[in-house]
MIDOSE-1310 file (N, C-alpha, C; in nm, 2 decimals, decimal comma, always signed):
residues 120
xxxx	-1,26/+5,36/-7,28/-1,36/+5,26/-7,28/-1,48/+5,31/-7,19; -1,62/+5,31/-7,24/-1,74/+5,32/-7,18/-1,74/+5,29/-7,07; -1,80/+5,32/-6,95/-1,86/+5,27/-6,81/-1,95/+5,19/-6,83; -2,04/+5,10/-6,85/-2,16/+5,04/-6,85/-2,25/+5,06/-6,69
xxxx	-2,39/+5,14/-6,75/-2,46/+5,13/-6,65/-2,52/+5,02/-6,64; -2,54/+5,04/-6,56/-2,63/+4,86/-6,51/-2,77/+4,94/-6,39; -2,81/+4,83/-6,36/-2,94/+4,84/-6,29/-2,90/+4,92/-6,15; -2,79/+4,83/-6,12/-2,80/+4,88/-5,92/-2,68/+5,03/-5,97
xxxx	-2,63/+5,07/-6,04/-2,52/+5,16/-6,02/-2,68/+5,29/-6,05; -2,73/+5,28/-6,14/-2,85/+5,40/-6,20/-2,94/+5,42/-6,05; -2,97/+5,31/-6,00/-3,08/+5,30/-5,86/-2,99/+5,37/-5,76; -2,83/+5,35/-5,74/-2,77/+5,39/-5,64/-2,79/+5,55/-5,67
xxxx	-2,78/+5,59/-5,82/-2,76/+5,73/-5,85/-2,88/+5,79/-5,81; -2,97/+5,71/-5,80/-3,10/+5,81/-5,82/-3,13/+5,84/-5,61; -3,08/+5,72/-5,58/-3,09/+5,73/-5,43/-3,02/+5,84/-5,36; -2,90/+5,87/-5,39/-2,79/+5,99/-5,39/-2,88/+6,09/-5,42
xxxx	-2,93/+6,08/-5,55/-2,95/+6,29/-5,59/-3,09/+6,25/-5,47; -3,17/+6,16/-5,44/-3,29/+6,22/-5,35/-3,27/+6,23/-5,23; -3,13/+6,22/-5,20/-3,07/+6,19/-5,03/-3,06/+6,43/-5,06; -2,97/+6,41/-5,14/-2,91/+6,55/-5,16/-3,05/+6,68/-5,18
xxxx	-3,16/+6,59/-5,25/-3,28/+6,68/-5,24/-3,34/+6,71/-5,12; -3,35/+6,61/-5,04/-3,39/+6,60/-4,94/-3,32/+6,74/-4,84; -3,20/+6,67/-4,85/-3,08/+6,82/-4,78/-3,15/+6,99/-4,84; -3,14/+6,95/-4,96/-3,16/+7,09/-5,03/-3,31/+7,13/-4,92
xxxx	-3,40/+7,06/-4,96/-3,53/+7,10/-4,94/-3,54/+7,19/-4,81; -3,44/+7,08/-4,73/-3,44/+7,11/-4,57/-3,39/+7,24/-4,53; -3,28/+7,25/-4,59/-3,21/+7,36/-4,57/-3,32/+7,54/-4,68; -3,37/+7,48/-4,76/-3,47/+7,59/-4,83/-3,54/+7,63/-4,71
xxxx	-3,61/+7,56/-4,67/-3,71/+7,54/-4,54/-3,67/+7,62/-4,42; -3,56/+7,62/-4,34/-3,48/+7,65/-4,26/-3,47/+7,81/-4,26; -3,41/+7,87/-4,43/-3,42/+8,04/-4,46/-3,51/+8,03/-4,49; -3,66/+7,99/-4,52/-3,82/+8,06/-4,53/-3,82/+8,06/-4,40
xxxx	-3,84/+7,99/-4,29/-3,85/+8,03/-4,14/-3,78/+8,13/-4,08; -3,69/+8,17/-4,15/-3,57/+8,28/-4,06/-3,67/+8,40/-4,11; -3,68/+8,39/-4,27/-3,79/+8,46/-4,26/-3,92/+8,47/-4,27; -3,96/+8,68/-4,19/-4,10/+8,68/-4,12/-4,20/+8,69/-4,21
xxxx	-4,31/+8,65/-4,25/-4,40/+8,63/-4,30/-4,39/+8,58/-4,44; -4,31/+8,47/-4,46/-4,24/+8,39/-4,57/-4,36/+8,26/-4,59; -4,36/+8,21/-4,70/-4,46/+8,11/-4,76/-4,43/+7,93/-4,63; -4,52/+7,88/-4,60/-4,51/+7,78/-4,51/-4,40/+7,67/-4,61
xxxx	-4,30/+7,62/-4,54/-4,17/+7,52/-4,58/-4,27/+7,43/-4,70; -4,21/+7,40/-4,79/-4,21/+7,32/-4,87/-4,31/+7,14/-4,85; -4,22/+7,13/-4,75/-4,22/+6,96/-4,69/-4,41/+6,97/-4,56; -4,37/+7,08/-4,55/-4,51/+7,11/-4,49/-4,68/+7,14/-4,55
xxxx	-4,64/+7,18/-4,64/-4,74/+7,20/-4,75/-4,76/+7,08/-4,85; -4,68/+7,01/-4,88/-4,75/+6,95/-4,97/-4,77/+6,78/-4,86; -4,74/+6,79/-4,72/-4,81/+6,68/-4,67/-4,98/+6,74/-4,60; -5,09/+6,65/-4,60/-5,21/+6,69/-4,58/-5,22/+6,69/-4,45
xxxx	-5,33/+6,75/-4,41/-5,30/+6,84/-4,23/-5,36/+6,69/-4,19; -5,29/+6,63/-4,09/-5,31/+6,55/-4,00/-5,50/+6,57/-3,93; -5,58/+6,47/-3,93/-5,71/+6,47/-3,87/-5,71/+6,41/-3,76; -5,78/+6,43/-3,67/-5,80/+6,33/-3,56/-5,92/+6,23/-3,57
xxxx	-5,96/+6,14/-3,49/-6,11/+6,08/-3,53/-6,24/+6,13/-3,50; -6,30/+6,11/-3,59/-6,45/+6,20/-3,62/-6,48/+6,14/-3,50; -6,57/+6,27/-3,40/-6,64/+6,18/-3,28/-6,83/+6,18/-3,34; -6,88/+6,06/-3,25/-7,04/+6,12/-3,31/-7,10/+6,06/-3,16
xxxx	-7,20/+6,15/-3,13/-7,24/+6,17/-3,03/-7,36/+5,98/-3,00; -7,38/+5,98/-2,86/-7,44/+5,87/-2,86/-7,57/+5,84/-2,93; -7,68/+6,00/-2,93/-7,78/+6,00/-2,99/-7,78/+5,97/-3,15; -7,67/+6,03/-3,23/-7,61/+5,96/-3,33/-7,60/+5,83/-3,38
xxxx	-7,54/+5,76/-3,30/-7,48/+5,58/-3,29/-7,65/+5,57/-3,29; -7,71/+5,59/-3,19/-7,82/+5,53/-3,17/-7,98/+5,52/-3,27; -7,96/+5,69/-3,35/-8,04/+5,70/-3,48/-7,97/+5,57/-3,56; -7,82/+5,58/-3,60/-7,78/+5,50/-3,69/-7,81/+5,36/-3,68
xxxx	-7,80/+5,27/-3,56/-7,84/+5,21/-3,55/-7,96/+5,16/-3,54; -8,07/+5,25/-3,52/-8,25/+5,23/-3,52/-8,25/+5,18/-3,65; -8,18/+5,27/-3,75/-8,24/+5,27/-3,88/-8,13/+5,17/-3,94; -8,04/+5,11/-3,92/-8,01/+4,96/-3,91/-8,08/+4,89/-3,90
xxxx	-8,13/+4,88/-3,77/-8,26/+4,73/-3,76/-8,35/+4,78/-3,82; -8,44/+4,89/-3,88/-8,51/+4,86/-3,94/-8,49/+4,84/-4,08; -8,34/+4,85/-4,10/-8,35/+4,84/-4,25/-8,36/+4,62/-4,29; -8,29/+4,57/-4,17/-8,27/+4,46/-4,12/-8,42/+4,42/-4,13
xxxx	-8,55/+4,43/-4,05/-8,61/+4,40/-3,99/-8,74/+4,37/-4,15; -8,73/+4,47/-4,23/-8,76/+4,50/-4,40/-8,69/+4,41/-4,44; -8,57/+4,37/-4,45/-8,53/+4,25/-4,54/-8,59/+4,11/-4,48; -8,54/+4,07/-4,35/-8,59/+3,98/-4,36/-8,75/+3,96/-4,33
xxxx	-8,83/+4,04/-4,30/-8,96/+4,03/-4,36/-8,98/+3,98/-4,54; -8,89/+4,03/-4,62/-8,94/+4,01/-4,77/-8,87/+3,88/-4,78; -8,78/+3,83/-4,70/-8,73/+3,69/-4,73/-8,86/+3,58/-4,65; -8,89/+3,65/-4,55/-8,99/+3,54/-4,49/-9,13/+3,50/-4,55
xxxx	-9,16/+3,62/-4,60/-9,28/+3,56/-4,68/-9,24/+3,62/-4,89; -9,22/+3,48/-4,91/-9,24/+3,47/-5,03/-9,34/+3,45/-5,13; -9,36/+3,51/-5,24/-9,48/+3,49/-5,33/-9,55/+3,37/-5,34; -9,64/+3,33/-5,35/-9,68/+3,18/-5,38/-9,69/+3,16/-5,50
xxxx	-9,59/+3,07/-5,57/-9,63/+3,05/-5,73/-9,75/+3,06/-5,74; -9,82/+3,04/-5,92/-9,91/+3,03/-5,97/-9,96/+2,91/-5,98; -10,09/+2,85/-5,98/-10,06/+2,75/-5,97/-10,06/+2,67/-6,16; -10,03/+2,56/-6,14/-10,02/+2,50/-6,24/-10,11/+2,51/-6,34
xxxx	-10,11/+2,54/-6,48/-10,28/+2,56/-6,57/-10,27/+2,40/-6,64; -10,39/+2,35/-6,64/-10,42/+2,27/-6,70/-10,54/+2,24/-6,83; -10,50/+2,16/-6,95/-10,55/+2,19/-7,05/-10,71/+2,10/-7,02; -10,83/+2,10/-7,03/-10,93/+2,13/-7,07/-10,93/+1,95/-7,20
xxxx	-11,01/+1,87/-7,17/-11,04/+1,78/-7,23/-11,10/+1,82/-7,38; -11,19/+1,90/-7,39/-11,21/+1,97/-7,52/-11,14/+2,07/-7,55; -11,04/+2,14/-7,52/-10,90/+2,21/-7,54/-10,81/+2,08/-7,65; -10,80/+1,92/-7,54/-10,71/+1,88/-7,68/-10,79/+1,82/-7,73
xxxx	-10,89/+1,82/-7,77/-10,98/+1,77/-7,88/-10,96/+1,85/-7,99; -10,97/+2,01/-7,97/-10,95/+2,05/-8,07/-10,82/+2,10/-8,10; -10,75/+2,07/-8,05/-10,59/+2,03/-8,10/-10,59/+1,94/-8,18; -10,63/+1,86/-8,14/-10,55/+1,72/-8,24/-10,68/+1,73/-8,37
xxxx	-10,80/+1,78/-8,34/-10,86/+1,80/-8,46/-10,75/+1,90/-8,55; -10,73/+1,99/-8,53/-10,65/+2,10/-8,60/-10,56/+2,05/-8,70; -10,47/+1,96/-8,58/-10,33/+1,94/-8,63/-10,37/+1,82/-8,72; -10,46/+1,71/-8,72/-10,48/+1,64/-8,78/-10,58/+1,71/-8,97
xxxx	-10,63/+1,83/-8,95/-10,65/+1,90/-9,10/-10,52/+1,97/-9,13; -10,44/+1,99/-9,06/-10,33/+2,04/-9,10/-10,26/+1,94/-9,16; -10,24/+1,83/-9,13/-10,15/+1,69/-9,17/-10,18/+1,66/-9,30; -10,36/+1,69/-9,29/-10,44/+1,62/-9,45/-10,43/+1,72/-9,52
xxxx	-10,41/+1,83/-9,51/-10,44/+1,93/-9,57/-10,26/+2,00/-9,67; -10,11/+1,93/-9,62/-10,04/+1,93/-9,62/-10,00/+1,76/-9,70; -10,09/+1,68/-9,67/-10,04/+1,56/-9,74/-10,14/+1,55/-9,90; -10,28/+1,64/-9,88/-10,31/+1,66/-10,05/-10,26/+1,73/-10,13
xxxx	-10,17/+1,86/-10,07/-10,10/+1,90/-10,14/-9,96/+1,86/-10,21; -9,86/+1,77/-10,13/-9,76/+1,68/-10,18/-9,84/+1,61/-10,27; -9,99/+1,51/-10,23/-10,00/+1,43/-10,35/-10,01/+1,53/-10,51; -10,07/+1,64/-10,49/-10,12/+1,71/-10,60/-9,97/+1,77/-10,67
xxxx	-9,88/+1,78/-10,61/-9,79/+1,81/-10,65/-9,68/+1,72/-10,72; -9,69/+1,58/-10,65/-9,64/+1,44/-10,74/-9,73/+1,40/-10,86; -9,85/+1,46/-10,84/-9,93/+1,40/-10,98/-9,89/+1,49/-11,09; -9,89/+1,65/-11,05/-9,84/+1,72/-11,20/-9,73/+1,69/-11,22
């Protein structure tokens, strides 16, 4: 009769062989060190070389921050003064004069045609 794998027995398996790789790795590591001018351990190479914190000098901080407030000092300048709309246009007393002339030969000019078209 089959074993049935299940979830936690496969997870237990895979935790084992990486316990055992681990060992292997260590012990690989151990004879590259014994020997002399041998490739750097495994576990050392492929972690990235440790940095300390970048220092920057005060004159630095203090460029950086000049050109902070002025980049500050540009914005809210363009927020304080805003464009002034346009001002409103207005139409011209003989502007709708000849509007409503227009539109009224357009109306007649649209309503002799329907008649001419009911009479044929």
């Amino acid at each position: 009769m089959p074993t049935k794998l299940t979830t936690e027995i496969l997870t237990a398996a895979i935790d084992g062989l990486e316990i055992q790789k681990k060992r292997i790795d260590a012990q690989i590591a151990e004879i590259r060190q014994m020997l002399d001018g041998g490739p750097k351990p495994a576990a050392a190479a492929s972690e990235p070389p440790s940095r300390g914190r970048r220092k920057i000098s005060k004159a630095g901080r203090a460029a950086i921050a000049a050109a902070q407030r002025k980049r500050w000092a540009e914005s809210k300048k363009q927020q304080a003064a805003p464009e002034a709309p346009k001002p409103k246009r207005k139409l011209s007393a003989a502007g709708r004069r000849a509007i409503i002339a227009a539109t009224k030969k357009r109306w007649a000019a649209k309503r002799a045609e329907a008649a001419k078209q009911a009479s044929a």
